[in-house]
N, C-alpha and C positions, 0 to 999 in steps of 0.2 A: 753407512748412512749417517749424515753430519745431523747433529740437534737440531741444527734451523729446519732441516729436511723432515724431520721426526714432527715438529711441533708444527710444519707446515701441514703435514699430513691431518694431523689430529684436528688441526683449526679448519678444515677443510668435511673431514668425515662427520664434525659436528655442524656444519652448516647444512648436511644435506638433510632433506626432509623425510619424516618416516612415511613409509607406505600407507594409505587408507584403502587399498582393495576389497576390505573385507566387513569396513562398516558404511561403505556406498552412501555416505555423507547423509544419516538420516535426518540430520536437525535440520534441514534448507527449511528456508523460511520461502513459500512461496504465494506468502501476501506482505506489502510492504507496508511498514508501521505507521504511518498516517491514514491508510486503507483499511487498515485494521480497528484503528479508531473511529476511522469514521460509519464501518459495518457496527460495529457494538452499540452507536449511540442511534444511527437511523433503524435500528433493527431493536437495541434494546428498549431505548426508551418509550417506545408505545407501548412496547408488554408492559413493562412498568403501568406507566398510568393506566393499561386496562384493569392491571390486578386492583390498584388502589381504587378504579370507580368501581370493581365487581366487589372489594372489600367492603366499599362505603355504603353497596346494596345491602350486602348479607348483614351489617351490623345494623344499620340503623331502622332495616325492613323496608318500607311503603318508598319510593323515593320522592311521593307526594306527600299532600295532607288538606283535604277536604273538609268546607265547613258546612258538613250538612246541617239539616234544618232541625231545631231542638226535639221534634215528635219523632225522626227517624230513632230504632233501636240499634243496637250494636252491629249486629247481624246485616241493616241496609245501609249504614255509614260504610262499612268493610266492602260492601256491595259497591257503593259510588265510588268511594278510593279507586279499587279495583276498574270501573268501569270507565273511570276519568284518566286512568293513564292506560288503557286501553286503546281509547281516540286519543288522548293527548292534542287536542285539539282548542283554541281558544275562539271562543264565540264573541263579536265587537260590534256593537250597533253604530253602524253610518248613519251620514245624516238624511238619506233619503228614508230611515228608519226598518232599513233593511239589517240582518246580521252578517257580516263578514266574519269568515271563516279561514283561520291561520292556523296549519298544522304546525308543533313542536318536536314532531319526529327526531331533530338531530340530539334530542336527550335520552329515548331510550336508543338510538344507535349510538350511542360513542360509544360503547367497549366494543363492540363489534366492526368498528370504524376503525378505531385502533390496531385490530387484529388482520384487519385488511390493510393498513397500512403496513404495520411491519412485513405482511406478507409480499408485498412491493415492494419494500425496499431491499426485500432479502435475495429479489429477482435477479439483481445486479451481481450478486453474491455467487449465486448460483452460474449465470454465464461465464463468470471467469472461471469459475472448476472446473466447468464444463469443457468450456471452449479455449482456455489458454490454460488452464496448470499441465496438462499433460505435454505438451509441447515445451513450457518454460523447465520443468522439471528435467528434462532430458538435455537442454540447452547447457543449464545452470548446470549437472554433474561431468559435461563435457567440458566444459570451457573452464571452471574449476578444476578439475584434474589435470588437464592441460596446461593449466599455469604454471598448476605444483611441479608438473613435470620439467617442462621447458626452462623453471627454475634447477632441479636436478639437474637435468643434462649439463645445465652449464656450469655447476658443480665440479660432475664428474671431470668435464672435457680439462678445469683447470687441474684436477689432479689426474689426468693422463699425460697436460702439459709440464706437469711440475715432475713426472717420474721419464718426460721421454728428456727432461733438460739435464736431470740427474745422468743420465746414462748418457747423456753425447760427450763425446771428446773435444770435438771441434765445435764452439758455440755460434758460428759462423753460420754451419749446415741448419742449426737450430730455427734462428732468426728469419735464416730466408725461407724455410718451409711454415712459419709461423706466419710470416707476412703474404707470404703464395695461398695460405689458407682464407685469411681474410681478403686479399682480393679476390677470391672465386666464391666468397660467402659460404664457406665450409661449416660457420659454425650457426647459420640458423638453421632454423625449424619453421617452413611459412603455412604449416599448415592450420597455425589456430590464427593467426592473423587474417588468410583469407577464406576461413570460416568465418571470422569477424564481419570481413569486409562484405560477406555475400547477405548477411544477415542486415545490411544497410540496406540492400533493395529489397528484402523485407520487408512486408505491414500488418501480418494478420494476429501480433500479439499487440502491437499499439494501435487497431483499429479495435479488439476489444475490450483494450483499456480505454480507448476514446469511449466508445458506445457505454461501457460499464458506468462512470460517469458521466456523459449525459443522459441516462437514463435516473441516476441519480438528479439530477438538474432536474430534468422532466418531472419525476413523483413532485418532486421539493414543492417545484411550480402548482403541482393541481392538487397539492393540500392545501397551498397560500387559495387559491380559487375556492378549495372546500369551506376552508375555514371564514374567510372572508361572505361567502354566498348565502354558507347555512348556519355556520354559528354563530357569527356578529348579527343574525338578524335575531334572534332569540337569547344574546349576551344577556342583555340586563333584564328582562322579563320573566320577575317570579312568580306572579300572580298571575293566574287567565283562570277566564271563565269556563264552565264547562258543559253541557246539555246531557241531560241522561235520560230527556225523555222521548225514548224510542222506541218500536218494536211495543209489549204490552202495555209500558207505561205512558205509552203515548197521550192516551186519553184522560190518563188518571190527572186529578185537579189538582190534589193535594203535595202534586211533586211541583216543586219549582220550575223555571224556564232554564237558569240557569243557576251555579250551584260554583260558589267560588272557591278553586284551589291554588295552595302554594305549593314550590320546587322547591322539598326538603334537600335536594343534593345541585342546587346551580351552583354553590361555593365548589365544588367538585369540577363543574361544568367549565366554571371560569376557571380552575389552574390547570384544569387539562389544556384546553383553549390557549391562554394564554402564553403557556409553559411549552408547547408545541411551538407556537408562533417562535416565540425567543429564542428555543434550542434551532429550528431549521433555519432561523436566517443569519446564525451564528456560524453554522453549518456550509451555508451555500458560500460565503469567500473561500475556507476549506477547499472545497472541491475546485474551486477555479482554481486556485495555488497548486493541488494537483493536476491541476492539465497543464499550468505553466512549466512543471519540470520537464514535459518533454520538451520544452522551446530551447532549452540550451544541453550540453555536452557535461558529462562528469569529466572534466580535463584534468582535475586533482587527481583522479585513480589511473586514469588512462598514462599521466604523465609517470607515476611509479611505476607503471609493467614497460614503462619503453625502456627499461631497464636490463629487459629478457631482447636475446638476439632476436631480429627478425618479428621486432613487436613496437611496429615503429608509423602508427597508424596518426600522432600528431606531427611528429617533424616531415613525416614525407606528403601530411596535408591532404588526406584520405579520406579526413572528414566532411559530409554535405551539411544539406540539411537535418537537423536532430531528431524529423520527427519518421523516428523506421523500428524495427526490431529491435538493432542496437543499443539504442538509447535507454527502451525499454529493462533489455537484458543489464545494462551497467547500472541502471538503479535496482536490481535486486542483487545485482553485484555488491553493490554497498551494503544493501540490505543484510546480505549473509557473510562479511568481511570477516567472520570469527571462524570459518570453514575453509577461508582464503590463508594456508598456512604461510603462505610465500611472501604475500602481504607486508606482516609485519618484517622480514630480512627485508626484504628490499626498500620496506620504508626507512628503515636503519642506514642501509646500503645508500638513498640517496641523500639523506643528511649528511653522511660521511664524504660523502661524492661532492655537494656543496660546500666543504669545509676544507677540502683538500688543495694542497697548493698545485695540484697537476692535473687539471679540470681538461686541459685540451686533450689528454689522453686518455682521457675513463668515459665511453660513450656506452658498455653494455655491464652486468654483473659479470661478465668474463675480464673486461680490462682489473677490474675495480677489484676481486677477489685474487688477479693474478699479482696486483702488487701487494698484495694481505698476502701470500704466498711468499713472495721474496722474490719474486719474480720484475724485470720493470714490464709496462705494458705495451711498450714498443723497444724496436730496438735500441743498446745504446751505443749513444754519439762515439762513445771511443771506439767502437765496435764497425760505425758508420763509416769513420776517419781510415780505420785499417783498412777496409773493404777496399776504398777509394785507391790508396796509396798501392795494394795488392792486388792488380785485379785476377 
């Protein structure tokens, strides 16, 4: 066995990939990182400002402050406080001299609004585990392994070509059984391709990334409605009146009609308010930019693996429309590229392949590794010349 032979081997046994059978790829990542940003902020930040208006209760107490009248004692000021945000209610004389009557409800619900909010937006959270991680899970450890593989094989097959070159006598026999192979397509594997390609007439994981997002859309929308309906009408109003004379005090003289309190916590009111408003509409381009990526093809990754025999889904134009399963599964393809061990050889593999002065003969990792062998990857021309002159 000649050196070239020895060092070809070894250059060869170290390209192939180790087995993962045994750790079933536990790290997939099956939410993608813009999705995952976006669940933390529509989900976290309303817990957020509930803790801070449930914190800004318990410190400060009352979230009102009532001027009752200088005869009430301790005991019936604590009383009207009490009974004035009870109603929460602001009492306004029109001018037919009647009282209008404007509830302030959406100040003691926003923590509880809040927490109905998150619980919405975590809806969307929820149908994708539900209804696509089990399916993409099993998608992603198929098509992942299969690469790994299909990358191996084609490993192997150059060092079975490289020990049956060693053992021929006549390199003649060699050549034409090499080129007999490749026209009858000996050396692909089309079986993860047209797993690929079936997964095109697929919709039922980008119909619940469609629906997962726009129901994001949707909440977005009917807080913009919330906020705009019931807390821009009560934004700047920190004083209202209040009536406490009901039920026994009805009749009593010495209570007032009305009994003026301030909103110790609307500074509270207005950053929640406001700070919602600014984060969801910061939010809603976000999610349209996530629906856009299924309008076009990841052709950057796709064009690396047409490097594997029989994985030839851009040059033979296989591609339709982007918006189906597939598209879906290639962006969490990218997503978990650090599990995709093949990935990085072959992205080596095509910079090398672009650099090379013999581009018209390296069209799979089999040409391209067989001349890293010492092998050429077609037959050669003086080889050609004898055939001709000997038939």
């Amino acid at each position: 066995m000649s050196l070239a032979h020895t060092a070809a081997e070894y250059m060869l046994s170290d390209a192939l990939l180790p087995d993962r059978r045994g750790s079933r790829l536990k790290g997939l990542r099956l939410e993608l990182p813009l999705d995952k940003m976006i669940k933390f902020v529509t989900v976290g930040f309303p817990l957020l400002l509930m803790s801070l208006a449930f914190a800004q209760e318990f410190s400060s107490g009352s979230p009102i402050s009532c001027f009752s009248p200088s005869n009430f004692s301790v005991r019936q000021a604590s009383y009207v406080d009490s009974c004035c945000w009870d109603s929460l209610t602001h009492h306004k004389l029109d001018e037919a001299g009647q009282y209008k009557v404007k509830s302030l409800w959406p100040h003691k619900a926003l923590p509880y609004s809040l927490l109905a909010l998150a619980v919405a937006m975590y809806l969307p959270v929820l149908l994708w585990q539900y209804a696509a991680v089990p399916a993409l899970s099993s998608d992603l450890l198929f098509i992942i392994s299969e690469l790994d593989k299909s990358y191996n094989r084609s490993i192997r097959l150059v060092q079975h070509m490289l020990k049956i070159r060693q053992k021929s006598s006549d390199p003649h026999v060699f050549w034409d059984e090499l080129e007999k192979a490749r026209k009858e397509r000996y050396f692909e594997f089309p079986l993860l391709e047209r797993y690929l390609a079936c997964k095109q007439r697929s919709h039922s994981l980008v119909a619940t990334y469609l629906l997962r997002n726009s129901l994001l859309l949707l909440f977005t929308s009917a807080t913009y409605l919330y906020l705009g309906h019931f807390h821009l009408d009560v934004f700047f109003q920190e004083e209202f009146s209040c009536s406490i004379k009901a039920g026994l005090l009805h009749a009593e003289t010495h209570v007032p009609d009305l009994i003026t309190c301030r909103l110790t916590s609307l500074t509270v009111f207005q950053i929640v308010s406001l700070s919602s408003a600014i984060i969801y509409t910061i939010l809603v381009p976000v999610i349209i930019y996530n629906l856009t990526r299924l309008c076009r093809w990841d052709k950057r990754l796709l064009s690396i693996y047409e490097m594997l025999p029989a994985f030839d889904l851009l040059s033979r134009k296989m591609l339709g429309c982007p918006i189906n399963d597939l598209n879906v599964i290639l962006l969490f393809l990218r997503a978990n590229i650090s599990e995709l061990i093949s990935f990085s050889w072959l992205n080596v593999l095509c910079v090398l392949k672009d650099t090379t002065t013999q581009k018209h003969n390296i069209d799979t990792v089999v040409d391209f590794m067989t001349l890293l062998a010492g092998l050429e990857p077609s037959k050669p021309k003086h080889l050609t010349h004898m055939g001709d002159e000997h038939p």
